[in-house]
VOKOLMI-208957 format. One record per residue (C-alpha): x, y, z. Coordinates in steps of 0.02 Angstrom, whole numbers, padded with zeros to 5 digits, always signed. Each point is the difference from the previous one (the first is absolute). Layout:
% VOKOLMI-208957
XYZ ...
//
This chain:
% VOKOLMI-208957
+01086+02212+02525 -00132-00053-00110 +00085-00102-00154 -00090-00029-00152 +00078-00142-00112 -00024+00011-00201 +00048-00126-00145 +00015+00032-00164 +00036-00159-00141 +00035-00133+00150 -00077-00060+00158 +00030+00064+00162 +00095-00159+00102 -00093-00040+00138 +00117+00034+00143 +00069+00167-00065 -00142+00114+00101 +00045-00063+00160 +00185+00001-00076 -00026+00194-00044 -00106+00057+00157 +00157-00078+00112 +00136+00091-00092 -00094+00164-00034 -00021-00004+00220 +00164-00040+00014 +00066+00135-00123 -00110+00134-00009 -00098+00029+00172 +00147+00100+00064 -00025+00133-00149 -00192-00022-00018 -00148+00019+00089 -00145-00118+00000 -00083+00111-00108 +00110-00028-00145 -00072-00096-00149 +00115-00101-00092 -00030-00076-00162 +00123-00148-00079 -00044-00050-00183 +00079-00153-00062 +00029-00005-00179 +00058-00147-00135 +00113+00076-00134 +00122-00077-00112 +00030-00161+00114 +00030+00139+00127 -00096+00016+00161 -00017+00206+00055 -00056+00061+00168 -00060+00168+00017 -00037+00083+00181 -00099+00159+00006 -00007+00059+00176 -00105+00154-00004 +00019+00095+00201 -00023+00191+00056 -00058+00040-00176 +00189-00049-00057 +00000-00169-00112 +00151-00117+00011 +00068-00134-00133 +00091-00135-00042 +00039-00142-00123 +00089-00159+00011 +00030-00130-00166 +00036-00179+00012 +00018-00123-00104 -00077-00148+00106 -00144+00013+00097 +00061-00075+00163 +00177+00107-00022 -00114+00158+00004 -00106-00043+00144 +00081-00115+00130 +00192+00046-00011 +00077+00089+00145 +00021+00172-00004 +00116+00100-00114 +00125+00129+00109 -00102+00149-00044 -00156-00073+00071 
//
């Protein structure tokens, strides 16, 4: 899976691609093929951090958002149930 990694009003933190590429593998290779491109744009609003992931596969695009309100809460926590 090809993942391309975007940020909007902030810096991308240095460890987060490895961070991503790991739990994208982890997550998504059982539902995508290598041939999926997925994009993740990091954005600063309101003292807010917002992922988006745009997984575009088999001409069918896939999203999702997640909101936190501290950096390291949004990218290094464990994962939620639903994950």
């Amino acid at each position: 899976m090809k993942v391309t990694i975007t940020a909007r009003k902030m810096q991308v933190p240095q460890s987060f691609p490895d961070y991503a590429d790991k739990k994208l593998d982890s997550k998504l290779s059982k539902f995508f093929g290598e041939e999926a491109d997925a994009k993740i744009t990091m954005t600063e609003h309101k003292n807010q951090i917002i992922l988006e992931l745009t997984v575009k596969y088999n001409n069918m695009i896939f999203r999702a958002e997640r909101t936190a309100e501290d950096k390291n809460c949004l990218l290094y926590t464990s994962p939620s149930p639903r994950d």
